[in-house]
C-alpha positions, 0 to 999 in steps of 0.5 A: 500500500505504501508503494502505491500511495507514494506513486499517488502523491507524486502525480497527485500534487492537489492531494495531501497524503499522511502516513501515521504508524499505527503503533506511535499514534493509538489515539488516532487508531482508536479515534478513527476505529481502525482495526485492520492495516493497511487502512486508507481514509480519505477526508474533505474539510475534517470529515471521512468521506471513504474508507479502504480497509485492506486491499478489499475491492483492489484485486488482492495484494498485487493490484494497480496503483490506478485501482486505489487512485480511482478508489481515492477519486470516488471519494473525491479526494482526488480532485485531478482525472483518474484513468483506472487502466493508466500505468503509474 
């Protein structure tokens, strides 16, 4: 996940990406109610618009950047055109 959100936040630059260690931020953890990693959540203006919880709906572990991209869009935090077939 890692590798495909950092590709993402390269061609995305209208997109903030944050990486929080799960281990050194347990109030983040349990504020938000994580509980299971990888966990991608999008938010606009303060609020959790979309949730990514594992690679569920991605294809599996060994799935396209373009896939989480088109999931980020769908969420709308992505504001830039996401082409779910384009290479990264």
């Amino acid at each position: 996940m890692d590798m495909h959100l950092s590709k993402c936040a390269k061609k995305f630059f209208g997109t903030r990406f944050v990486k929080l260690n799960a281990e050194k931020a347990p109030f983040f953890v349990e504020k938000l109610a994580v509980r299971t990693l990888p966990c991608v959540i999008v938010f606009i203006d303060g609020v959790a618009k979309g949730r990514q919880v594992g690679f569920e709906g991605l294809g599996g572990e060994e799935f396209a950047t373009a896939q989480l991209a088109w999931k980020l869009k769908e969420w709308e935090g992505i504001e830039e055109e996401v082409d779910p077939d384009e290479e990264f």
